[in-house]
C-alpha positions as CSV (number, residue, x, y, z in Angstrom):
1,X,-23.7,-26.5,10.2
2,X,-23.3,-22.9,8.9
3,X,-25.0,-22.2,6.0
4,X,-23.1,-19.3,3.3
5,X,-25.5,-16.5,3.0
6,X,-26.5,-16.7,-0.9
7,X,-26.9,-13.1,-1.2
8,X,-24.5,-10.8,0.5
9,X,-21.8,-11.5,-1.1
10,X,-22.8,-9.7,-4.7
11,X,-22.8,-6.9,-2.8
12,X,-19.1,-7.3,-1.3
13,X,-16.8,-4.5,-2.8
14,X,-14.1,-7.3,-4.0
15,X,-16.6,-9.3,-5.8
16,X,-18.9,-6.7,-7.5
17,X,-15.6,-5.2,-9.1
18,X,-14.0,-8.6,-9.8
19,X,-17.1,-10.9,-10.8
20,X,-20.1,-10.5,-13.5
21,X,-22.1,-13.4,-14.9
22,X,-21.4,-13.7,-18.5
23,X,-18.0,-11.8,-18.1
24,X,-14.4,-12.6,-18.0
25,X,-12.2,-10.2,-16.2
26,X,-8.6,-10.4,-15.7
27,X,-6.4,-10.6,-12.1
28,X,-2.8,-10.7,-11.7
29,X,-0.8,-12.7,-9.2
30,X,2.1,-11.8,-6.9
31,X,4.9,-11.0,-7.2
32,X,4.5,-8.8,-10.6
33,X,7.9,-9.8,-12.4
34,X,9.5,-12.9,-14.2
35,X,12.3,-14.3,-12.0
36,X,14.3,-17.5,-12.3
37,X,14.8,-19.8,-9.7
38,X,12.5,-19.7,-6.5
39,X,12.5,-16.4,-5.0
40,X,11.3,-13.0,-7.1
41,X,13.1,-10.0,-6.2
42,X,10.0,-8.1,-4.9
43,X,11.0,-4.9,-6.2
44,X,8.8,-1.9,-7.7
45,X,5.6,-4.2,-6.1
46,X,3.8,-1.0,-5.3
47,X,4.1,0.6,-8.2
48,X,3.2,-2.4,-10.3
49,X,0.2,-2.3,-8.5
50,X,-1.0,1.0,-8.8
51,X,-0.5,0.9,-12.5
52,X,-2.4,-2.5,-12.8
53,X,-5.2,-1.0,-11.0
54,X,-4.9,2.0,-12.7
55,X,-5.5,-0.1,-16.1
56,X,-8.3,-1.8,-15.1
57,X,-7.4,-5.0,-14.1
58,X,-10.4,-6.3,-11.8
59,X,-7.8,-8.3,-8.7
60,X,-4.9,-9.0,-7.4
61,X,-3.5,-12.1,-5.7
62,X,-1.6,-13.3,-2.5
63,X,-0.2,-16.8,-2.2
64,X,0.2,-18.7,1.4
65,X,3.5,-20.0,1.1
66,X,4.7,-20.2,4.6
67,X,8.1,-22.6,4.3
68,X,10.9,-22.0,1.5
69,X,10.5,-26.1,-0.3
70,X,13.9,-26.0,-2.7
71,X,11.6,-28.9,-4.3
72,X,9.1,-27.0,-5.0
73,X,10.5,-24.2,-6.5
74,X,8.7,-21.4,-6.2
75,X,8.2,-19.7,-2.6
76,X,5.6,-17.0,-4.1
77,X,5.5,-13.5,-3.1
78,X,7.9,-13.9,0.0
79,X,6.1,-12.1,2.8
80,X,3.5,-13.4,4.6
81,X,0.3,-12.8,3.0
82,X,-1.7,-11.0,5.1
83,X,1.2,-8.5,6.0
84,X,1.6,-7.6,2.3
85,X,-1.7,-8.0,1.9
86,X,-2.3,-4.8,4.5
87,X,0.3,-3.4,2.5
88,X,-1.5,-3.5,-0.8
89,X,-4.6,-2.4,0.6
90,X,-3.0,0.8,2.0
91,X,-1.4,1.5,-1.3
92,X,-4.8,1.2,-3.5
93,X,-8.2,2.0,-4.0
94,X,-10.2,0.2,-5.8
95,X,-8.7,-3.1,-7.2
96,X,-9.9,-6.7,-5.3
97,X,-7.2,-8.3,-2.8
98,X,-7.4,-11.7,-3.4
99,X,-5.8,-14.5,-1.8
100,X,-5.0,-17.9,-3.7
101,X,-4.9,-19.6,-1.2
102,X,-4.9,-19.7,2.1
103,X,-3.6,-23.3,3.2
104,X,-5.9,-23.8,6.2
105,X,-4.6,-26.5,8.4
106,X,-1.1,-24.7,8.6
107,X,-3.0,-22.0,10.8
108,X,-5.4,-21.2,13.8
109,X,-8.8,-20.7,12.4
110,X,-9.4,-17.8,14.8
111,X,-5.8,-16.0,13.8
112,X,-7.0,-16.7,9.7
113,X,-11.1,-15.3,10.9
114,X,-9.4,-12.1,12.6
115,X,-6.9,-11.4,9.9
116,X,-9.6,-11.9,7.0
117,X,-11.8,-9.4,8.7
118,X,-9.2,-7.2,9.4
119,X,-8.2,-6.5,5.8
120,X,-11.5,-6.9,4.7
121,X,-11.9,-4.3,6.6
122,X,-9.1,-1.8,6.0
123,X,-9.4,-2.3,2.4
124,X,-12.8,-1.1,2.6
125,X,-14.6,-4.4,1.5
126,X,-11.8,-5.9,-0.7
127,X,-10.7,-9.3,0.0
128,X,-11.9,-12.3,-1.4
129,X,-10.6,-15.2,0.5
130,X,-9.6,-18.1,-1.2
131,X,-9.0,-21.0,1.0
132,X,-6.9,-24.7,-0.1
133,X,-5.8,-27.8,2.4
134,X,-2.1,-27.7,1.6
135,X,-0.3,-29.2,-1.2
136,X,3.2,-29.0,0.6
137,X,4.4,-32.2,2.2
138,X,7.4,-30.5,3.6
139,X,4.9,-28.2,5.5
140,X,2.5,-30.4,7.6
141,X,5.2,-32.1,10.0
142,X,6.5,-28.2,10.5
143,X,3.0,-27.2,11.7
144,X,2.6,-31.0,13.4
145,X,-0.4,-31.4,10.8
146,X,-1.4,-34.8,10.0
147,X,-1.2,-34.6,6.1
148,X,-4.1,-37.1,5.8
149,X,-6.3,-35.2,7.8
150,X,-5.7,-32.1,6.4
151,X,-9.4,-32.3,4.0
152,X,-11.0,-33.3,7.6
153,X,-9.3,-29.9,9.4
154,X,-9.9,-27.8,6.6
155,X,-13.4,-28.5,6.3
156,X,-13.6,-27.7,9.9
157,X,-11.6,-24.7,10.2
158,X,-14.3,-22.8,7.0
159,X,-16.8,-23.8,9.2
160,X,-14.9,-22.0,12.5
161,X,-14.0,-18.9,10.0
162,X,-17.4,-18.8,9.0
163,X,-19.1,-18.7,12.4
164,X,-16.5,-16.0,13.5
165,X,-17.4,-13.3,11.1
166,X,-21.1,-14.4,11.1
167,X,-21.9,-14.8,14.5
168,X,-21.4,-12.8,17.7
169,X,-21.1,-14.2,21.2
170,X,-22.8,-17.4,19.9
171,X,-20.4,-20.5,21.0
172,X,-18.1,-22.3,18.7
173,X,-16.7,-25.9,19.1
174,X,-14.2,-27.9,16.9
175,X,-11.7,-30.5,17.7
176,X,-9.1,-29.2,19.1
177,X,-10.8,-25.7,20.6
178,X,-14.0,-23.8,21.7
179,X,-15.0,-20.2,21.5
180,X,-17.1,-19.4,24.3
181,X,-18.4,-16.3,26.0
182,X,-15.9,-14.2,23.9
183,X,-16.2,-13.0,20.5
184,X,-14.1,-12.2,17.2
185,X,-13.9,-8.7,16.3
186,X,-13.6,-6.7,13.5
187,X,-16.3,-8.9,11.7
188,X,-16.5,-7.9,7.9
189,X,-17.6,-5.4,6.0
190,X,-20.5,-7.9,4.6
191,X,-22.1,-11.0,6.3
192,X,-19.2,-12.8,5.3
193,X,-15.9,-12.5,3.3
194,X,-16.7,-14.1,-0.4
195,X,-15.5,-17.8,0.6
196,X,-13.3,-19.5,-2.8
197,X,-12.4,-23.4,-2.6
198,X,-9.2,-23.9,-5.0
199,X,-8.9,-27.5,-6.4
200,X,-11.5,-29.7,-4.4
201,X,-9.3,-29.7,-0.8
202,X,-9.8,-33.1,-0.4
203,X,-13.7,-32.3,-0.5
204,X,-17.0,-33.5,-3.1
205,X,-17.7,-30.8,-5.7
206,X,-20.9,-30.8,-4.3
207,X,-20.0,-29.6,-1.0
208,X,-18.0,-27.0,-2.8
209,X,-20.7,-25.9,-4.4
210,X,-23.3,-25.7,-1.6
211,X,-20.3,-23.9,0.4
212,X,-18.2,-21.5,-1.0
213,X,-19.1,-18.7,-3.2
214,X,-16.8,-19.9,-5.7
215,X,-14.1,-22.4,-7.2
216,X,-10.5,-21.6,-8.4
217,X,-9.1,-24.2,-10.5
218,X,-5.9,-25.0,-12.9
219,X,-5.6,-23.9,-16.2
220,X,-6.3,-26.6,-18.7
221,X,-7.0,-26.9,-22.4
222,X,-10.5,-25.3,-23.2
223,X,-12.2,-28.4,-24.3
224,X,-11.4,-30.0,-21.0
225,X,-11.8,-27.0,-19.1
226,X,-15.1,-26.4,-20.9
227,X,-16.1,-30.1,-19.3
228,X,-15.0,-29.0,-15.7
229,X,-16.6,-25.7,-16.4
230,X,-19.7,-27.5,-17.2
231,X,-20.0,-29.8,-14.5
232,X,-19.1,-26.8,-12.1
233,X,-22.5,-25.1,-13.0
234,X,-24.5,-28.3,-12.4
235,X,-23.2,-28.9,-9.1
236,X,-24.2,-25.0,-8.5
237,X,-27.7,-25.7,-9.8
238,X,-28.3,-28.8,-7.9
239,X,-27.0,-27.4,-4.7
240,X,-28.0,-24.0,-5.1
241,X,-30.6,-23.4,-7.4
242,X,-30.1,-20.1,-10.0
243,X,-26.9,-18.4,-7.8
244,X,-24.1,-17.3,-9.8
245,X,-20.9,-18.9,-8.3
246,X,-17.6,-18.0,-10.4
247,X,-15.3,-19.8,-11.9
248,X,-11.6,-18.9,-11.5
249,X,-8.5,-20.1,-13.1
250,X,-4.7,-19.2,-13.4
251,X,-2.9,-18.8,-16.6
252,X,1.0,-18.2,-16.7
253,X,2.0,-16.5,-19.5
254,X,5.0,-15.3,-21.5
255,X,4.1,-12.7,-23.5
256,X,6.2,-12.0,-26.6
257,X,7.0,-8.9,-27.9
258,X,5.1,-9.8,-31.5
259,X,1.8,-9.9,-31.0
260,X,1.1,-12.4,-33.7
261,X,3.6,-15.1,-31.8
262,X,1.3,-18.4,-31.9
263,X,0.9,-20.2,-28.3
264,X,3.4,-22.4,-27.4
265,X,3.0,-24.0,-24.0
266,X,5.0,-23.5,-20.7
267,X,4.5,-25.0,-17.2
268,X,0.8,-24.1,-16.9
269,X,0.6,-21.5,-19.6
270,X,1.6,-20.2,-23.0
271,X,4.4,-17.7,-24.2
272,X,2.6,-16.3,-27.2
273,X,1.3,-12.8,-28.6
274,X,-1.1,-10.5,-27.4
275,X,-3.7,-11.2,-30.4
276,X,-3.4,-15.3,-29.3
277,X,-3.7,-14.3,-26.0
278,X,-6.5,-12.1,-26.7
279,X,-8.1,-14.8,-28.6
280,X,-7.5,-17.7,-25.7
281,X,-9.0,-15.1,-23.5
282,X,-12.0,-15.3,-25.6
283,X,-12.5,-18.5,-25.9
284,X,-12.4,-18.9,-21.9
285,X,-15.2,-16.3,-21.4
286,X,-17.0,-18.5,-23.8
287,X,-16.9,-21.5,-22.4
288,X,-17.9,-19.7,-18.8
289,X,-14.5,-19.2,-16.9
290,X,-15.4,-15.9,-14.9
291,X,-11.9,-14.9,-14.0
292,X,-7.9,-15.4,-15.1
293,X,-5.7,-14.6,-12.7
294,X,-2.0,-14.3,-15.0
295,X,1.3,-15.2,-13.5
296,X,4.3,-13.6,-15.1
297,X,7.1,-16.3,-13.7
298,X,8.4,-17.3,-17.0
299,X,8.1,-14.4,-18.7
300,X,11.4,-12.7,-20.7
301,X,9.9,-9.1,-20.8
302,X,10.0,-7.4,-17.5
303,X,6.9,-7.0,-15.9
304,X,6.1,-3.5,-16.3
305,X,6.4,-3.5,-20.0
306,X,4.5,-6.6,-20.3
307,X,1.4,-4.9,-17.9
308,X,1.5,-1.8,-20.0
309,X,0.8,-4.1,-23.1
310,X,-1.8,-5.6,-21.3
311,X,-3.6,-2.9,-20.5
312,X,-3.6,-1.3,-24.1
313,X,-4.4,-4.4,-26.1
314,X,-6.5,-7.2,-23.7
315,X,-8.2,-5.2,-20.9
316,X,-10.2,-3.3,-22.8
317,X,-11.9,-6.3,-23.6
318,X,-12.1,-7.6,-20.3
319,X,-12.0,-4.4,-18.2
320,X,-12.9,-4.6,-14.5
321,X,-16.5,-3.9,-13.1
322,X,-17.0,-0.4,-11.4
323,X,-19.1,1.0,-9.1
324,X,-21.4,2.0,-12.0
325,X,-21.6,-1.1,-13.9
């Protein structure tokens, strides 16, 4: 079985500016606006995304959403995320392309290996690739996925990706195919593409820990979260010994006008003021969340007056990590 390097990856581009121990910086998700309903109107993207890398915010990131649910709600930036994501990348510099997530099974594990290299590649060492088994029922019959495999195929299909960027010419087998006497090209910039397990994919925290290079999760209320936090570092030591492996959470948030507007809570968020926000912000760094990655659904405000508030009152706090830091 592969085995994740435990080194190159601090010295990936993405995750030096995105990720320091001790630390909280900030990530946005697409698309940048508040929208009702379940499909944003994608407009202004690019510039919303300059001027959030031009603030200092540390990522930005790319859902996998490849069927339009009406139950679900919410079909997430549209395009298919590793066109836009090539977009972005050719429309900034510096900021971390991230993606949250990938749904696996839905997709060849060679195609997802070539297309992770690729814009890890033309971003110049950007992506960090965060991978999930599906949460769509709608999806799996679509892609002719048995939806109670889907842990088993995911857990094969990192191990393919893996072996693709790491390897070359060295022969790969899984269930249904078999790489042999050919090889995947462009491999990444490092050893491998930063590797981030959201929610446990149907997998033991423990293998999550031994295995990726870091765990997205759900926002929850900071005692709880403070528990899952907790027991995300143990796992790490026992698996891994003294390796910093983030932790990353999403926060949707409607941010009012008034910056002294206490939290009240929204689906998987808050609409309150910059100084609670601020404040929540805090508390997450302190408990040991690494990364927030905001969604501005719900919000009233549109999105670039909301980002330009960000960026004068809550990233200097939480600025993103340069190439001198």
């Amino acid at each position: 079985m592969y085995q994740p390097s435990t080194a190159s990856h601090y010295e990936h581009r993405g995750f030096r500016r995105t990720f320091r121990q001790g630390h909280l910086s900030l990530g946005m998700f697409f698309p940048l606006e508040a929208f009702e309903g379940d499909t944003p109107s994608m407009l202004n993207q690019v510039t919303l995304a300059k001027r959030a890398e031009e603030l200092g915010f540390s990522a930005l990131w790319f859902r996998d959403v490849p069927l339009r649910d009406p139950g679900f709600g919410d079909v997430g930036q549209v395009f298919d995320p590793w066109v836009y994501l090539g977009h972005m990348a050719a429309h900034t510099t510096n900021i971390a392309l991230g993606t949250a997530s990938i749904a696996l099974p839905l997709h060849h594990p060679l195609h997802t290996a070539k297309a992770a290299a690729s814009v890890d590649q033309l971003s110049d060492g950007r992506l960090l690739l965060g991978v999930a088994s599906g949460d769509r029922p709608i999806e799996f019959p679509a892609f002719n996925i048995d939806p109670e495999k889907r842990g088993e195929v995911f857990l094969e299909y990192c191990e393919v990706i893996r072996q693709a960027h790491s390897t070359r010419f060295e022969p790969i087998r899984w269930s249904d195919g078999e790489l042999f006497g050919a090889d995947l090209v462009p491999k990444p910039t490092t050893r491998e593409v930063p590797l981030f397990v959201t929610g446990h994919s149907r997998q033991s925290l423990d293998w999550i820990a031994r295995q990726s290079h870091g765990w997205i999760n759900y926002p929850r209320p900071p005692k709880i979260q403070r528990l899952i936090v907790e027991d995300w570092k143990t796992a790490v030591m026992a698996q891994c010994g003294a390796v910093y492996k983030p932790f990353v959470q999403s926060l949707y948030i409607d941010l009012d006008d008034r910056s002294s507007t206490p939290p009240s809570p929204i689906h998987l968020g808050f609409r309150l003021g910059s100084t609670h926000l601020r404040a929540l912000l805090q508390t997450l760094e302190d408990i040991g969340v690494d990364h927030v990655i905001l969604n501005l659904k719900y919000g009233r405000r549109p999105a670039a007056e909301v980002i330009e508030e960000l960026g004068l009152y809550i990233l200097p706090h939480f600025m993103a990590r340069t190439s001198h830091t």
